[in-house]
C-alpha atoms as one frame of an Amber mdcrd trajectory, in Angstrom:
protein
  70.707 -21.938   0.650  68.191 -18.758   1.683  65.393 -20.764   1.196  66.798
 -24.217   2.979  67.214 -22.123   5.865  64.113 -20.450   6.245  62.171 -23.828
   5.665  64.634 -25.209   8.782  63.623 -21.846  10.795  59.856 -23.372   9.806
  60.207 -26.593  10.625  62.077 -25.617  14.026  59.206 -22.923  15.052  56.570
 -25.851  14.087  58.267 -28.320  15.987  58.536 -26.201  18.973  55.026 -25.377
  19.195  54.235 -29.007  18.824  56.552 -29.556  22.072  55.631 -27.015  23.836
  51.396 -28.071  23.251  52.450 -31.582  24.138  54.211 -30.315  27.808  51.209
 -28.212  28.128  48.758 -31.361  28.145  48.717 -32.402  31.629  47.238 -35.793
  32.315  43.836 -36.435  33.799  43.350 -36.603  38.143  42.266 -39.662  39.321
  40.197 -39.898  41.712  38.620 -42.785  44.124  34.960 -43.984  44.669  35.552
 -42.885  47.870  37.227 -38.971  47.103  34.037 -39.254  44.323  31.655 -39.547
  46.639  33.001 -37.129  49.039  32.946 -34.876  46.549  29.285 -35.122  46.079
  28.516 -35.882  49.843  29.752 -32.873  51.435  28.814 -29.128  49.243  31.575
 -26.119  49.062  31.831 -24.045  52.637  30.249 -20.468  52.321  30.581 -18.502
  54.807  27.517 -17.329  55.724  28.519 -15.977  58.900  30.029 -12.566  56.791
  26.047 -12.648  55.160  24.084 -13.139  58.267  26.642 -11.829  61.301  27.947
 -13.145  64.587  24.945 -14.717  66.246  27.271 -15.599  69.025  26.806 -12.092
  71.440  22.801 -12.371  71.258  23.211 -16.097  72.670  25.336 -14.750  75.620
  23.188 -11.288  76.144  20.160 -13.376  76.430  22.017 -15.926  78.955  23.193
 -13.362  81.270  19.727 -11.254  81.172  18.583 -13.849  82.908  21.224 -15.701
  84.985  22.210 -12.846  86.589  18.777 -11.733  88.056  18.581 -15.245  89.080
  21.880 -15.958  90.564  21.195 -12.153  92.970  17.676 -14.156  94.005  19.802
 -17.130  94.711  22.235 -15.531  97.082  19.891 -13.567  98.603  20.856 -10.381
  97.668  18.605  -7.194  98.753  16.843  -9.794 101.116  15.269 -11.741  98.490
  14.139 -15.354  98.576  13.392 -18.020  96.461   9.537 -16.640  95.944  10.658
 -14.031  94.047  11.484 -16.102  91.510   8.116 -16.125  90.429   8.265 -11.826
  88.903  11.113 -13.551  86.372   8.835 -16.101  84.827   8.572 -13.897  81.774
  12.473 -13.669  81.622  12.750 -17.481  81.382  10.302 -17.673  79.009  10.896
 -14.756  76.633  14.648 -13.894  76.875  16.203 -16.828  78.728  14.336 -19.506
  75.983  13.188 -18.033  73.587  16.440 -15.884  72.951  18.726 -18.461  73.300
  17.567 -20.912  71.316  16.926 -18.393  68.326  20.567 -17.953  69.070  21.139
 -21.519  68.554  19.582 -21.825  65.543  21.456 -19.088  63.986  24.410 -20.408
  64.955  22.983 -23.560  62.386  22.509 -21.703  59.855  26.166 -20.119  60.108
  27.470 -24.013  60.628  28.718 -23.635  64.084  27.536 -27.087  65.309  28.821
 -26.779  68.569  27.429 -23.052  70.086  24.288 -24.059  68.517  23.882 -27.507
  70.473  24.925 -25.412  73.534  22.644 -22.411  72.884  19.403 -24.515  72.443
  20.425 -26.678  75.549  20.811 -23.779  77.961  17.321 -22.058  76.344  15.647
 -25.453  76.739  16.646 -25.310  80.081  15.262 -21.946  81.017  12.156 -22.525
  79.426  11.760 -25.795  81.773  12.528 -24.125  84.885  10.095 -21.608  83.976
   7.312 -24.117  83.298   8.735 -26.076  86.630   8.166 -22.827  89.047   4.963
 -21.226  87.223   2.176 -21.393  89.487   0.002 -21.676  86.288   0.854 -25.426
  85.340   0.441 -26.688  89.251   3.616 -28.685  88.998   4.498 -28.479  92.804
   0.654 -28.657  93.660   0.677 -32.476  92.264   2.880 -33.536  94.800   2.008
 -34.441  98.321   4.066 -31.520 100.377   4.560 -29.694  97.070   8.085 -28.032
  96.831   8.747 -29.653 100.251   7.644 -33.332  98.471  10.792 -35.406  98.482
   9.644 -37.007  95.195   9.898 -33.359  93.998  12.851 -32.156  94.912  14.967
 -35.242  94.310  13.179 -36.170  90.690  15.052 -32.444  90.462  18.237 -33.572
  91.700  18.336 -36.146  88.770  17.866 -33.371  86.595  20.474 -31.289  87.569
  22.737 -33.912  87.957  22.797 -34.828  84.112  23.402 -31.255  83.547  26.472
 -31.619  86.000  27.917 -33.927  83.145  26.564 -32.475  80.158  28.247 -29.242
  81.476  31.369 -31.301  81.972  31.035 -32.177  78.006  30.861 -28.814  76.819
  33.574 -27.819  78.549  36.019 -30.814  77.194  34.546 -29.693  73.973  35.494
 -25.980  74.284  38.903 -26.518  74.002  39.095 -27.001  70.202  37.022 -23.616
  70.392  38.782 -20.702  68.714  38.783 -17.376  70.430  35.313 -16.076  70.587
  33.306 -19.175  72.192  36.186 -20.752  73.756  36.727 -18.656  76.764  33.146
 -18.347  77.571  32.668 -22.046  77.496  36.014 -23.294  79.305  35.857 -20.946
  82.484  31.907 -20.517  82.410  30.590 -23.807  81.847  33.401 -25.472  84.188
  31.998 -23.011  86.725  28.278 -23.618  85.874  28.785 -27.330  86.223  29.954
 -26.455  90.039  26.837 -24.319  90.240  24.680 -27.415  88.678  26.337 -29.700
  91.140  25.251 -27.852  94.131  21.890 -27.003  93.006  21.296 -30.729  92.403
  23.052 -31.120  95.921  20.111 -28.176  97.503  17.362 -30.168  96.054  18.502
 -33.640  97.181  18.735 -31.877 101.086  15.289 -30.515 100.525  14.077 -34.172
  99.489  15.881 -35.141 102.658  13.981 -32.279 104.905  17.334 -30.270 105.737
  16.472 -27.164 104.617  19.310 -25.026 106.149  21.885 -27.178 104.090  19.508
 -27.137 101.047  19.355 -22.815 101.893  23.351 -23.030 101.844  24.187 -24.866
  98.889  21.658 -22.893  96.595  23.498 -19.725  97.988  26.720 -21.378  97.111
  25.389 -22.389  93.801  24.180 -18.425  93.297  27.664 -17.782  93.981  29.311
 -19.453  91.234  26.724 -18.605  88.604  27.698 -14.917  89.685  31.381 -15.628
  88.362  29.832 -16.959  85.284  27.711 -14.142  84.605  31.006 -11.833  85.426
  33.156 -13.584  82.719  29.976 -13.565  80.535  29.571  -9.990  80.493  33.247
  -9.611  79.798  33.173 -11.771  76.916  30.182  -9.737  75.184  31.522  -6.238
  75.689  34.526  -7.951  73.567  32.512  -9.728  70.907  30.719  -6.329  70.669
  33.395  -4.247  70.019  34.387  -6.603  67.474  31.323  -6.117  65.940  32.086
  -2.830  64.785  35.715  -2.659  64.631  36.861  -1.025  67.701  40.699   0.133
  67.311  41.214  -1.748  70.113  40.629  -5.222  71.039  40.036  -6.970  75.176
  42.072 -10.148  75.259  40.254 -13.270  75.145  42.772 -16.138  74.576  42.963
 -18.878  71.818  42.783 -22.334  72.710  42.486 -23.165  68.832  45.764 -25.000
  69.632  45.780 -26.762  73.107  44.657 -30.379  71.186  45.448 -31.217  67.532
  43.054 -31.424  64.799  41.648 -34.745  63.910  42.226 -33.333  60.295  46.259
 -33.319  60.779  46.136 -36.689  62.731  45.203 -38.533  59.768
């Protein structure tokens, strides 16, 4: 009877194990051609932004170095006019251009599509309006009139006037922006389209000869690029002290959540 019961105590331990192996097999995941080849498609996110850092406050540095100099000239501040202009050529070149777009494309590297579209954009800009006003390429000098040629000034206008809507872009894109970024680029760039708008407005009066509207609008156009450079700054100082882990933070806001993610639409 001893030895019946240890073989049953056996045979029960085996045949638990055996159960217990067999609940333990799952079955295999299928997957679809098409989960397959998004598999293979699209690699595993790294953050590389914790590697390389936040090449978000060098972008905006750079961008108010050199708006705000330009947006004093604009408004006439310190009795300055549009001539001098000419002792920020440098500026646009080296810290408006160059500095933003090396922004931009470290904002590619991290995988922040949007701030690095934006970035480039605004240092391609710079660097045109520095090659437009530098007396070195003769730009002016090919027109009849130069800066007073209405072919001038309102080939300009057109310019200006695509930034109006590009502007007008980034700033619908801003709001799925979280934190950082998004503040900057909803109240700036809504105001810099304004400024963009009457700047392309100035050069269309100067194409038209009316140079006392043309003088207003540009001051009105220095005036809004002021408020941009204001909110600007005040977006740095917080992405700086971020940087190094202030015990204190500036509010910025979060639009993360004003529109839903295509992600939990579908």
């Amino acid at each position: 009877m001893a030895s019946n019961s240890v073989n049953d105590l056996e045979k029960a331990s085996i045949e638990e194990i055996e159960v217990s192996k067999r609940s333990d097999q799952r079955s295999p995941i299928q997957l679809t051609s098409e989960q397959y080849e998004r598999l293979l498609r699209y690699p595993a996110y790294i953050p590389l932004a914790k590697n390389l850092g936040n090449p978000t406050p060098l972008g905006m540095i750079t961008f108010i170095l050199v708006q705000a100099p330009t947006a004093f000239i604009q408004m006439g501040w310190g009795n300055t006019t549009v001539a001098a202009n000419t002792a920020l050529f440098g500026t646009y070149y080296m810290v408006g251009g160059l500095g933003l777009i090396i922004a931009g494309v470290m904002e590619w590297l991290v995988g922040n599509t949007f701030p690095c579209v934006a970035f480039i954009t605004f240092g391609g800009n710079w660097l045109s309006i520095g090659a437009l006003l530098d007396p070195a390429h003769e730009i002016a000098s090919t027109f009849p009139g130069g800066t007073s040629s209405p072919d001038y000034n309102k080939a300009l206008i057109f310019y200006f006037a695509f930034w109006t809507f590009l502007t007008i872009v980034y700033f619908l894109t801003s709001l799925r922006i979280n934190v950082a970024l998004a503040w900057y680029l909803l109240g700036n760039i809504f105001q810099y389209q304004l400024a963009n708008g009457l700047n392309a407005a100035a050069y269309g009066e100067l194409g038209n000869g009316n140079i006392p509207l043309a003088n207003a609008l540009a001051k009105a156009g220095g005036a809004f690029e002021f408020v941009v450079v204001c909110v600007a700054t005040y977006q740095f100082v917080a992405l700086m002290f971020e940087s190094v882990d202030m015990p204190f933070k500036l509010p910025l806001g979060d639009l993360s959540n004003v529109l839903t993610k295509k992600t939990k639409l579908s």
